[in-house]
Structure formats: structure tokens, C-alpha cells
C-alpha positions as MATLAB code, in Angstrom:
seq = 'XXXXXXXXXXXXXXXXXXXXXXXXXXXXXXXXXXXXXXXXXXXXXXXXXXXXXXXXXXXXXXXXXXXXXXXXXXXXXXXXXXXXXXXXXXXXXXXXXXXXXXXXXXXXXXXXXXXXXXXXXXXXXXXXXXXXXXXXXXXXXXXXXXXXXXXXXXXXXXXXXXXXXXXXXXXXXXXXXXXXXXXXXXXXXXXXXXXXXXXXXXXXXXXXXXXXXXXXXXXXXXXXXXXXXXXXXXXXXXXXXXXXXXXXXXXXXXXXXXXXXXXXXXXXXXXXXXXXXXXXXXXXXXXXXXXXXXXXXXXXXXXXXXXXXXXXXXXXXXXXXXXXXXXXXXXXXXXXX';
ca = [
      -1.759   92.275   14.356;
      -3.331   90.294   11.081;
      -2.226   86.913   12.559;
      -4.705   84.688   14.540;
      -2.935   83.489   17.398;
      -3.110   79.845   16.902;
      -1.191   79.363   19.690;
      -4.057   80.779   21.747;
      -6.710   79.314   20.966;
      -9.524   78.243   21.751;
      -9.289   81.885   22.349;
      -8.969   83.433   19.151;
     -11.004   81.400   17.465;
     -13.962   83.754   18.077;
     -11.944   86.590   19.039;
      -8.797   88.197   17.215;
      -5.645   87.451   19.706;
      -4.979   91.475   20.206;
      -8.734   92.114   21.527;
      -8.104   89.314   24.581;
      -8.922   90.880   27.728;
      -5.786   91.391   29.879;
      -6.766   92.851   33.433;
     -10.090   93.913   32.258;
      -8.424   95.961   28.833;
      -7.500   93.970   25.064;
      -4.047   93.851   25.232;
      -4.066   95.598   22.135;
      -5.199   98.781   24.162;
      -2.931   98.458   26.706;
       0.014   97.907   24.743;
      -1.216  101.091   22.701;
      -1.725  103.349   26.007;
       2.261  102.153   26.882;
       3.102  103.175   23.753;
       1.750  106.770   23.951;
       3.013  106.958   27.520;
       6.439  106.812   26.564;
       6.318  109.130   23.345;
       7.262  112.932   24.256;
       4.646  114.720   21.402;
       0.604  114.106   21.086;
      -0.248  110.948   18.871;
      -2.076  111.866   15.726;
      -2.962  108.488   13.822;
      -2.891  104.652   14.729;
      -2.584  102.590   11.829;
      -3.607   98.739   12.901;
      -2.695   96.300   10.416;
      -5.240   93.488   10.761;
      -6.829   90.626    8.892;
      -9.967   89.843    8.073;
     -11.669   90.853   11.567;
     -15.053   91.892   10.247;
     -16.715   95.317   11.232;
     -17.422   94.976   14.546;
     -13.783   94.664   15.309;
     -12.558   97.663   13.138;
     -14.835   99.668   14.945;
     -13.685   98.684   18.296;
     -10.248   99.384   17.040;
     -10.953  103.049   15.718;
     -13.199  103.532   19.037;
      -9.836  102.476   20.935;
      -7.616  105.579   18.971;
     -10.563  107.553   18.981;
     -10.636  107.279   23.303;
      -7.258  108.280   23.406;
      -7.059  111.215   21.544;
      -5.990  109.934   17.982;
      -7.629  109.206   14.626;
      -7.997  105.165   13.891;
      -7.259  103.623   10.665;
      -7.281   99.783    9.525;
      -4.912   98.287    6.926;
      -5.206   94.894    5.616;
      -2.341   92.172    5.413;
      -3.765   89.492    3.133;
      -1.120   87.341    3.225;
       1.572   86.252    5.767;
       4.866   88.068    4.279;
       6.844   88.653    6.525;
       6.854   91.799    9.419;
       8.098   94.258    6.823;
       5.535   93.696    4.288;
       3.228   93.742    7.216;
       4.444   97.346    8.286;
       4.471   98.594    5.005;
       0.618   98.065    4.686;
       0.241  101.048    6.968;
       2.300  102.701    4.092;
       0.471  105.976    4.215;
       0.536  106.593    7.619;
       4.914  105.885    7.557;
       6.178  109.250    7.512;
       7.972  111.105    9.849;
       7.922  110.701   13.218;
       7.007  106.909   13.294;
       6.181  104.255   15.814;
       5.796  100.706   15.163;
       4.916   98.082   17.582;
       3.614   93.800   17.084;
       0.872   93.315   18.986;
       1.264   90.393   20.584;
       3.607   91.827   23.470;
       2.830   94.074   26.297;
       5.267   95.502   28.632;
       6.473   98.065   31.922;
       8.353  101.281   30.967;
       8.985  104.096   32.948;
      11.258  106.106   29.873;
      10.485  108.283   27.164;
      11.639  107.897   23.565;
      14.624  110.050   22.439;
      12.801  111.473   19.613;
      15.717  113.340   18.496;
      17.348  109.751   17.489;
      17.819  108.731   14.003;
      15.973  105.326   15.707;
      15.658  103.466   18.729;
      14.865   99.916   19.447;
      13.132   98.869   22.261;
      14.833   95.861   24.060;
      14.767   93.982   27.393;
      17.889   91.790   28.398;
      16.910   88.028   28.377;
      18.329   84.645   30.359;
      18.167   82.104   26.432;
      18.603   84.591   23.955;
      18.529   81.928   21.426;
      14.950   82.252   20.786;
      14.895   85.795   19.931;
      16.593   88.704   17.360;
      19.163   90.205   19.519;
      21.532   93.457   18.432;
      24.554   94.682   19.776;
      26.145   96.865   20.368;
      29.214   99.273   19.468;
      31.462  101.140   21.872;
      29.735  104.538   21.876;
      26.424  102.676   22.808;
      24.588  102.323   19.240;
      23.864   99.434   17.516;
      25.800   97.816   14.919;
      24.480   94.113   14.572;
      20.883   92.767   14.140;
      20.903   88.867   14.381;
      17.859   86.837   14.405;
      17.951   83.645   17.084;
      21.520   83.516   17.268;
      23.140   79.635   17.867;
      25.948   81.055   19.855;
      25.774   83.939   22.102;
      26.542   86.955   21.182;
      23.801   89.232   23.140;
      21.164   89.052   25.343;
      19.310   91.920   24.681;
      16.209   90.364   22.672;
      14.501   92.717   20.855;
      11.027   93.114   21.903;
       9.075   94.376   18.993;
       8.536   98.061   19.507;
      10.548  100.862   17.087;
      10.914  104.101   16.458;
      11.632  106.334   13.690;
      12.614  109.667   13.428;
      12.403  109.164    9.059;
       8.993  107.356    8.386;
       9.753  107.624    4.734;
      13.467  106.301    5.249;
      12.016  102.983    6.968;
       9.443  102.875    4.223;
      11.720  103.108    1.061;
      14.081  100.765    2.823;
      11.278   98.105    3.206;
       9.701   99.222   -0.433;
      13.350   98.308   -1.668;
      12.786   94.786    0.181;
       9.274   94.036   -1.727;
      11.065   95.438   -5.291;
      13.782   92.885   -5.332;
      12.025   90.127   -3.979;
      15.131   90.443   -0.813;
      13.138   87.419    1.486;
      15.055   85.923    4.518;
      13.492   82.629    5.261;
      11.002   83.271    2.568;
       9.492   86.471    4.101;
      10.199   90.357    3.693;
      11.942   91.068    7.084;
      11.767   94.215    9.034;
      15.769   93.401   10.128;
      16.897   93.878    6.809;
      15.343   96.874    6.019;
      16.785   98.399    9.450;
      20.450   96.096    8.951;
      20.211   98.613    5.124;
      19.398  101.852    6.955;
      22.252  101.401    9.321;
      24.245  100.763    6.465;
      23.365  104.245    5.428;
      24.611  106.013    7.768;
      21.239  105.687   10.167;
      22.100  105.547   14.150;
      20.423  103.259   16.066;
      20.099  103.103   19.951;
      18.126  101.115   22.611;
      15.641  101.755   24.826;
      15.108   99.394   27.488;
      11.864   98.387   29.296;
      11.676   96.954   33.389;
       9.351   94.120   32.052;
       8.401   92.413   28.943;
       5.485   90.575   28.972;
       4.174   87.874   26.582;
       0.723   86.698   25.604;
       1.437   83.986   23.439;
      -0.157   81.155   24.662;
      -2.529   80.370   27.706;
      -0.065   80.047   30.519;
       1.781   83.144   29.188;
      -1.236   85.190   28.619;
      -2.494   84.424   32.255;
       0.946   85.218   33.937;
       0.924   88.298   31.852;
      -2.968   88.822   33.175;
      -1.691   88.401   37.269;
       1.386   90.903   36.369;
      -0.703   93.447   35.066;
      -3.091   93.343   37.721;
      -0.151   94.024   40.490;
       1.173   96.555   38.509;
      -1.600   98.471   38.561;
      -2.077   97.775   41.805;
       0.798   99.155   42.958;
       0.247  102.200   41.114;
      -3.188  102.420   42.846;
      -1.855  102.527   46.189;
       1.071  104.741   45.470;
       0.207  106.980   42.640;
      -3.450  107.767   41.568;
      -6.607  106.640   43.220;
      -8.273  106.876   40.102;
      -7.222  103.745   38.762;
      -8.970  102.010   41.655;
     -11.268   99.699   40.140;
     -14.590  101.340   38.960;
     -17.046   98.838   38.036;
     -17.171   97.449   42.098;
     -20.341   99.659   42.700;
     -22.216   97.321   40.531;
     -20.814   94.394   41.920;
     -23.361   91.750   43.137;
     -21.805   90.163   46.487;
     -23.059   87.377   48.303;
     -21.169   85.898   51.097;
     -17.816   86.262   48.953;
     -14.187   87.288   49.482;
     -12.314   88.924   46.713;
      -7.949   88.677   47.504;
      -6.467   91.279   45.108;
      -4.773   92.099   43.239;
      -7.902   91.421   40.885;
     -10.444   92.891   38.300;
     -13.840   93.006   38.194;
     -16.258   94.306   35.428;
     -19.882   95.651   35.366;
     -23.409   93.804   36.203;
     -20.619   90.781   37.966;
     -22.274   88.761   40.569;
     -20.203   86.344   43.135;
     -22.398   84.203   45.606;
     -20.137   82.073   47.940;
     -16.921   82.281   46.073;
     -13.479   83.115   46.825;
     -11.775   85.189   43.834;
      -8.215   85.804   43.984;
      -5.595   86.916   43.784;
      -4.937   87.412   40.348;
      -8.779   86.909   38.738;
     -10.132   89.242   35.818;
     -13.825   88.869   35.354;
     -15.862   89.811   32.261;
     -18.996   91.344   32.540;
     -22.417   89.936   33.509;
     -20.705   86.601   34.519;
     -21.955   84.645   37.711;
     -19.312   82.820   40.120;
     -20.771   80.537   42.742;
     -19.691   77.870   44.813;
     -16.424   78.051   43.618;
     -12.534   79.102   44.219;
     -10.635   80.718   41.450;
      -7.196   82.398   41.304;
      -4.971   83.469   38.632;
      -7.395   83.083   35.765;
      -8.882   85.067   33.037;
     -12.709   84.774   32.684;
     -14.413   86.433   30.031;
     -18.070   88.243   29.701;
     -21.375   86.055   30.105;
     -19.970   83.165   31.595;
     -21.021   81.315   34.691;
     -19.194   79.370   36.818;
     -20.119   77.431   39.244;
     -19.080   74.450   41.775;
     -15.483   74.738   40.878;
     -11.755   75.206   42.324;
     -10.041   76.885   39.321;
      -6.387   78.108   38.922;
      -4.470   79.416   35.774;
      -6.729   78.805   33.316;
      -8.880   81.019   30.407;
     -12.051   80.934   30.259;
     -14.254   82.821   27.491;
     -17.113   84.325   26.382;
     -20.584   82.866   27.191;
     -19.168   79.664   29.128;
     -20.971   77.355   31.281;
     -18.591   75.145   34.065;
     -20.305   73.280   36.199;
     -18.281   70.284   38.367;
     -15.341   69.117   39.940;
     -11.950   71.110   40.503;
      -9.489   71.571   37.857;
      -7.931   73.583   35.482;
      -8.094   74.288   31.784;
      -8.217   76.581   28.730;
     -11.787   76.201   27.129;
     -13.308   78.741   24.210;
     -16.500   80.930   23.241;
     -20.036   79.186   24.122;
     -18.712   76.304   26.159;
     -20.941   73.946   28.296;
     -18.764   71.646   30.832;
     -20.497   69.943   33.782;
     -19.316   67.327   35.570;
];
């Protein structure tokens, strides 16, 4: 997770992409309690490989591992190499049973990892496989081809980012090899060689497949992403376990207001003739009057008022003020109208 996200910003300008709120969480979190979900044994160490965040985020990272049961640790990727230079900065934390996972992704599972594979890797089947890597597959089910954005189709199972290993220090020579020999594939050290060398090896990979694979890579993406969460966990709410009802509406502040769900709402919020919904996470200690607002992600401290607002992002410490519309607008914000 050391890249920005420049395709999200405003967003990340202020904020590292992986700590966005998604349905009140940082989609880092989320895609981290998904992870340890589908993994059969207890989760000793997270390893996230970051840039340069400052303190305050490392903290909230370790706090993240630390809430779940695991021990934190930050790596540092300097410089943009490539995803298996990137792994291989967690390099002490690469042995044995490994996970590895790119933030920028979040998605539904309702499986377990195989453990007892030599590797699996995680995919979802896709409509324009063209813009992703893609494997295949051989008749008893593993794969035996790894081919990044193909021109022609040969597969539409896009690989989705998330790996396991059952030999940490396998994957970790492999890529080591990679960074030795200078071995580059459109000038960076790719994680698809390193695996394409392992299979070559004699390593057996299968797939794991999710229901849904979810993207946060720009605004529009990031907010359908925000209004699929929220159902999801809806659904589980009325199905499953009551306790993921929404906590923080005891301290909600309603005046004359209608809230649709699916939606999330955080501490100290306070809505005074609004309609919110369906699809709206709210920040904490924001204020929402006069206005409308569906589908949109709204951040902590911000105030909006006199609007109608659909799929847009909103941030920290914002100030709208004015006539309908939507929009994607960044950290201590003023727009009035």
C-alpha cells in the first residue's frame, strides 16, 4: 500500500488511499478483516508496506493489527519497483504460512483458504479481461499460465490481488532471485514472474474464487464500492448477527430527518431537515441540513448544508453550502454557492 492513489484524489492528498473510509471502516481494515475471515489458523503478524505516511498513520495501522488480535509492523517501499520488490520489503515477516494482499481492492468471500496448497490465487471471473493478469488453467484444475492484460482472450478469470503461500521463504527466494539479476518486466520486479519460476519448480497452484470484487480506484468506483458494502452488511444484519447493527445511532442528533438505509452513521453526527440515503456513510461530528444526499461518502467534520447530493466524496473538514450537484472535493474545502 506505499502508492498514493492519484487516481483518487483530492482524497489522498491528505489521506493515504488505504485509510479512506468505506462504510464507516479504511478499506485497508476491511480488506484485512476479509482476509483473516477466510484463513483457517489465528493471524500472528501484519506486515503493511507503506510510504512515507508519517506517525500518525503507522500507528493507526499497528492499532488496526493490534484490534484484531495480531502484532503490526510497517515496512517502507521507497521507490516504485514493481509488486515484487514491494512484497519483498516485508522480507522478514515472508516465511511460512504467508498471505499477501494489494490494498487497493476489497471484496465478498464466503471460502476458506486450502492451507494445505502449495499456493492459491485468489480470482473472480471478469466480462473485458483485457485489463487485468488472468491465469489458466490445466485439466486437473491448477494453474499453468500467468498472463498479464492479455490482447486476445485466453481467460477471464482476472486475478484480484490476494495470495497465498504455504512456503514464505520459497516466494521470497524466488522474488530475491528477481532483484539479483535485475529480471524487470516492463521495467519493474514483478510478482508474476517470481510465481510463473515457482511453478516452474514443481510448485502447484490453485484458485480460490470470491462472489464479489470490489474496486476503490477512483471516485465513482470507491463510492459504488461504499453503497455495496453498506448492503452487504446489511444483509448480514438482518439475517445473521444483530451486532453489526449500527452502533454509533444513540448519539445521533435528529431533527426532523429521514435516514433510507442501507447507510452509516458515525458518533457526535447531527442531521436537521435532511434526507440521507440510501447508500450515505457519514464521518463523525459532521452537520447535514437542508439537504438530500444518497450514495455518497462524507468524511469527519464536515458540514453540509442546502444541498441535493448524489455519488460524490466528500472529506475531512468540508464546508458546502448552495445549489444541487455533485462532485468529488478534498480535505478543508469551503464551497458556497
Amino acid at each position: 500500500m506505499a502508492g498514493r492513489g492519484s487516481r483518487l484524489r483530492p482524497h489522498t492528498i491528505t489521506v493515504p488511499k488505504p485509510l479512506i473510509p468505506v462504510a464507516g471502516k479504511p478499506m485497508v481494515q476491511r480488506l484485512v478483516e476479509g482476509l483473516m475471515d477466510m484463513c483457517t489458523e489465528k493471524v500472528e503478524n501484519i506486515g503493511f508496506v507503506i510510504g512515507d505516511f508519517g506517525k500518525a498513520v503507522e500507528t493507526q495501522l499497528k492499532a488496526i493489527a493490534t484490534e484484531l488480535g495480531a502484532t503490526g509492523h510497517i515496512f517502507y517501499q521507497d521507490k516504485p519497483l514493481g509488486t515484487a520488490h514491494a512484497i519483498l520489503c516485508a522480507e522478514p515477516l515472508i516465511t511460512g504460512k504467508t498471505l499477501v494482499a494489494f490494498a487497493d481492492t476489497l471484496f465478498d468471500a464466503d471460502y476458506k483458504i486450502d492451507d494445505e496448497q502449495d499456493g492459491v490465487i485468489v480470482v473472480q471471473k471478469v466480462e473485458d479481461p483485457s485489463a487485468f493478469g488472468v491465469v489458466q488453467l490445466d485439466e486437473q484444475g491448477f494453474i499453468n499460465n500467468f498472463v498479464e492484460k492479455p490482447e486476445t482472450f485466453i481467460s477471464d478469470l482476472a486475478i484480484i490481488g490476494i495470495y497465498y503461500f504455504k512456503d514464505g521463504d520459497f516466494l521470497k527466494s524466488e522474488m530475491q532471485y528477481l532483484l539479483d539479476n535485475d529480471i524487470k518486466d516492463k521495467g519493474e520486479y514483478q510478482l508474476t514472474n517470481a510465481l510463473e519460476n515457482m511453478k516452474q519448480k514443481g510448485t502447484k497452484f490453485s484458485t480460490g474464487q470470491v462472489n464479489e470484487w470490489l474496486d476503490c480506484g477512483n471516485k465513482n468506483a470507491t463510492v459504488y464500492t461504499n453503497q455495496r458494502v453498506l448492503e452487504l452488511l446489511h444483509n448480514q444484519t438482518s439475517t445473521q448477527n444483530p451486532e453489526n447493527q449500527q452502533k454509533a445511532v444513540a448519539s445521533l442528533q435528529n431533527e426532523n430527518s429521514v435516514i433510507i438505509q442501507p447507510c452509516f452513521i458515525a458518533n457526535n453526527v447531527q442531521l436537521v431537515n435532511a434526507v440521507v440515503g440510501p447508500h450515505v456513510s457519514i464521518g463523525e461530528s459532521c452537520l447535514i441540513e437542508n439537504t438530500v444526499i444518497k450514495n455518497t461518502i462524507i468524511q469527519a467534520n464536515s458540514t453540509i448544508k442546502n444541498k441535493v447530493i448524489e455519488n460524490s466524496m466528500i472529506g475531512n473538514n468540508v464546508i458546502v453550502d448552495g445549489k444541487p450537484t455533485q462532485f468529488s472535493i478534498g480535505d478543508y474545502t469551503i464551497l458556497e454557492s
